[in-house]
Phi, psi and omega in degrees: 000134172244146209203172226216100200202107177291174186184177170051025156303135207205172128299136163242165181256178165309147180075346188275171189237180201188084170308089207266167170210147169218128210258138195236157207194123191095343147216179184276129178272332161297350192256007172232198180269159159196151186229163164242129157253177183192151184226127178242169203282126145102359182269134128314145191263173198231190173251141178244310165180152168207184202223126172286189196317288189288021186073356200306313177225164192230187176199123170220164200262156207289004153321305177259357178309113156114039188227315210239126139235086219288136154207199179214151168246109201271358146290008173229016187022075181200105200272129174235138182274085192258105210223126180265179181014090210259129144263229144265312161327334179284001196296182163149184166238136179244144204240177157220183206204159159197124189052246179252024170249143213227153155270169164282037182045159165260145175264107184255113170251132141259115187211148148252000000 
């Protein structure tokens, strides 16, 4: 069975940074593509970013660009969301996903 278990979401004020992580259990991750999505209230949910399988490549939305930095430690099968100069826009809860499997998301606030 595989499964998706999200982590680090926290309140923050603007400007603070936030390491999300997501521990993937059940299939080998390197060998696939995998994202981050994130849904803010009353919001479609969106693409934040991902990487394909072999890291080649990445994508992010021009929201978070230069802001945001998706990777993997493929000896812990664990995709991490590293995200700096935090906006109030960024709240929401953020999943990560690989093919059609979702996590139960983390709640990331951004407010002062």
């Amino acid at each position: 069975q595989v499964q998706l278990v999200e982590s680090g979401g926290d309140s923050v004020q603007p400007g603070d940074s936030l390491r999300l992580s997501c521990v993937v259990s059940g299939i080998t991750l390197r060998y696939y593509p995998i994202g981050w999505f994130r849904q803010a209230p009353g919001k479609e949910r969106e693409g934040v970013s991902c990487v394909s399988s072999n890291d080649a490549r990445t994508y992010y939305a021009d929201s978070v660009k230069g802001r945001f930095t998706i990777s993997r430690d493929t000896a812990k099968n664990t995709v991490f969301l590293s995200m700096n100069n935090l906006k109030p826009e960024d709240t929401g809860v953020y999943y990560c996903n690989v093919g059609d499997l979702w996590g139960q998301g983390t709640q990331v606030t951004v407010s002062s």
